[in-house]
N, C-alpha and C positions, 0 to 999 in steps of 0.2 A: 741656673740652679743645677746642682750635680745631685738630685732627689733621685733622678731615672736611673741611673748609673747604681746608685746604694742601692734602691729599691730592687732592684735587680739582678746584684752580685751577691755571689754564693758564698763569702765570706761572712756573714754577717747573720746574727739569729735574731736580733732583733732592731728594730729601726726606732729610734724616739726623737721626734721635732718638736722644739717649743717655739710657738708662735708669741711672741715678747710682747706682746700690744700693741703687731703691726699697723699703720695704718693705712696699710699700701695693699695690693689685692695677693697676699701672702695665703691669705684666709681661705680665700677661693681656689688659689692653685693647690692650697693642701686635702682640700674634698676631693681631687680627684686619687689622692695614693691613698684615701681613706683603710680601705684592706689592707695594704701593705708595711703602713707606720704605726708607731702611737702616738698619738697627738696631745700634748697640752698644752693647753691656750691660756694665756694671761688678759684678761680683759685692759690691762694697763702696762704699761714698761716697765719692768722689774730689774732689768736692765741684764746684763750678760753673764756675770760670774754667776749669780741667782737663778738664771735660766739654766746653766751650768748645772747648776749643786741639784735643782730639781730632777734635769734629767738622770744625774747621777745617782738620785734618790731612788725613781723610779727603775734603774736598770736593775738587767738579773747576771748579766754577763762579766765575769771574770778581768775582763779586755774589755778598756772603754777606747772609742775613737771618735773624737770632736773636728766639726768642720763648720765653717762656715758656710750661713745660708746663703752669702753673694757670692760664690764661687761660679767659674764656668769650665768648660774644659775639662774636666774628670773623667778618668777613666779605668779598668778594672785594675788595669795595670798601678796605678797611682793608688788605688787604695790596698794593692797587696805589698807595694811600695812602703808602707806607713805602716801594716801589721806586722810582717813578716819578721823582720828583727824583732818584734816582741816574742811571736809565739815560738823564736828560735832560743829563745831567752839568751840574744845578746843585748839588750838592753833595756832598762826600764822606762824609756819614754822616746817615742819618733816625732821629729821636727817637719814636716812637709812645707819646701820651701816653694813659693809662687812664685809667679813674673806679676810685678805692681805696675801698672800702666804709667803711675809717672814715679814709681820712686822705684827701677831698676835696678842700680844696684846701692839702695840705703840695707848697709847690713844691720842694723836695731829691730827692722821691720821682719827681718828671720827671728829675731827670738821671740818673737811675740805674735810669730803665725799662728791662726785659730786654727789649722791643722795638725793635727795629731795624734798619735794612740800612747796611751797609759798602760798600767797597770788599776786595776780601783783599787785594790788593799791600799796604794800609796795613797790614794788623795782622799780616800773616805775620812779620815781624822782630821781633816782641813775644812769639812765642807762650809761653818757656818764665816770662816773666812774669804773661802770662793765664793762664798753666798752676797757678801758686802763688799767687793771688789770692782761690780760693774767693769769696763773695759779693760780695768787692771785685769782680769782672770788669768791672763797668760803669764803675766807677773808672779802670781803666787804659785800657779804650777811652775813655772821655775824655776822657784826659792824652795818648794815641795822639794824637787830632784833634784840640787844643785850636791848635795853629795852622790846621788848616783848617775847610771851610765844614762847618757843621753844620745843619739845621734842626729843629723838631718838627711833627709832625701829630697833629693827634686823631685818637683811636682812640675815637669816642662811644659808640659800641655797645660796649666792649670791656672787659669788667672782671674783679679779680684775685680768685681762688677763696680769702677769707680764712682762714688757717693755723688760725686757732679750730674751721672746719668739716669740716678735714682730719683734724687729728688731736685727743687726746684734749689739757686743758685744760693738763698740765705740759710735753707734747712741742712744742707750738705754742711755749708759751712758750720752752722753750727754743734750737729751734729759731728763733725771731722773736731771742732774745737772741745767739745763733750769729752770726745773720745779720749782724746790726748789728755786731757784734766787727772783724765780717771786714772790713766796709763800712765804719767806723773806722779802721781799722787801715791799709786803702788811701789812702785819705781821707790819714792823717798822713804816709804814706812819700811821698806826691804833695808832701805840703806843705813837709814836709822839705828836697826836693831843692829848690823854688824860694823859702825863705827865706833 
């Protein structure tokens, strides 16, 4: 978890985690940053783009930047990596690209890294959209900026805590198959409206 790293760095005025209805001991390791985050918690899975729209509900800050909670490897540098072109305003949304343990180089898997910083004026009129997307959410952020400037950065140090090591061998998978459904399923309703 790259919690310690946020918590930490001087970028950042405010910090919000949403605990999605983990069932894994997410809950316990977040009382200890209790002072340092804000926390909401969903008694049940609400799933991603909804965790999403929530936290984005709840922020005050100008500049949002979204990351995943199974990330490892973070570092100060990696998160002024992902601001800095915004607040230079060269562009309106940063891509932070990971090393995938097994899918190295699948390039699909960069556009739809859960790393990145926005602008909020752009995606605050989307939200009840982001909201019903579940693992689609990177999907409709986007389709959000597919007319403006986007870039990627490496994130080399930075990689994703594979779902195999998380949970037991049927929950991954179906979990990994969830995932994909929902990331499909975004994926066609994009496709849909511009064929």
């Amino acid at each position: 978890m790259g919690l310690e790293c946020v918590t930490s760095w001087k970028g950042a005025t405010e910090t919000i985690v949403i605990n999605d209805g983990s069932s894994d001991a997410s809950g316990i390791v977040l009382k200890r940053f209790s002072s340092s985050i804000r926390l909401i918690t969903h008694k049940t899975n609400k799933g991603k783009g909804h965790a999403m729209a929530k936290g984005i509900q709840k922020s005050q800050g100008d500049i949002l930047m979204f990351l995943d909670g199974d990330i490892k490897g973070l570092t100060y540098a990696d998160l002024d990596a992902l601001i800095q072109p915004i607040i230079r305003f060269e562009t309106d949304m940063t891509l932070g690209i990971v090393r995938f343990h097994r899918l190295k180089r699948f390039s699909i898997a960069s556009s739809i890294t859960g790393q990145r910083a926005v602008w909020k004026k752009n995606i605050t009129p989307h939200l009840q959209r982001l909201a019903s997307s579940g693992f689609g959410a990177e999907i409709v952020l986007n389709d959000i900026h597919k007319q403006l400037r986007v870039v990627t950065v490496q994130l080399s140090t930075v990689t994703i805590v594979d779902k195999f090591k998380k949970h037991p061998l049927h929950m991954a998978i179906i979990s990994y198959i969830r995932e994909w459904f929902e990331v499909a399923s975004e994926w066609l309703s994009v496709w849909k409206v511009y064929t």
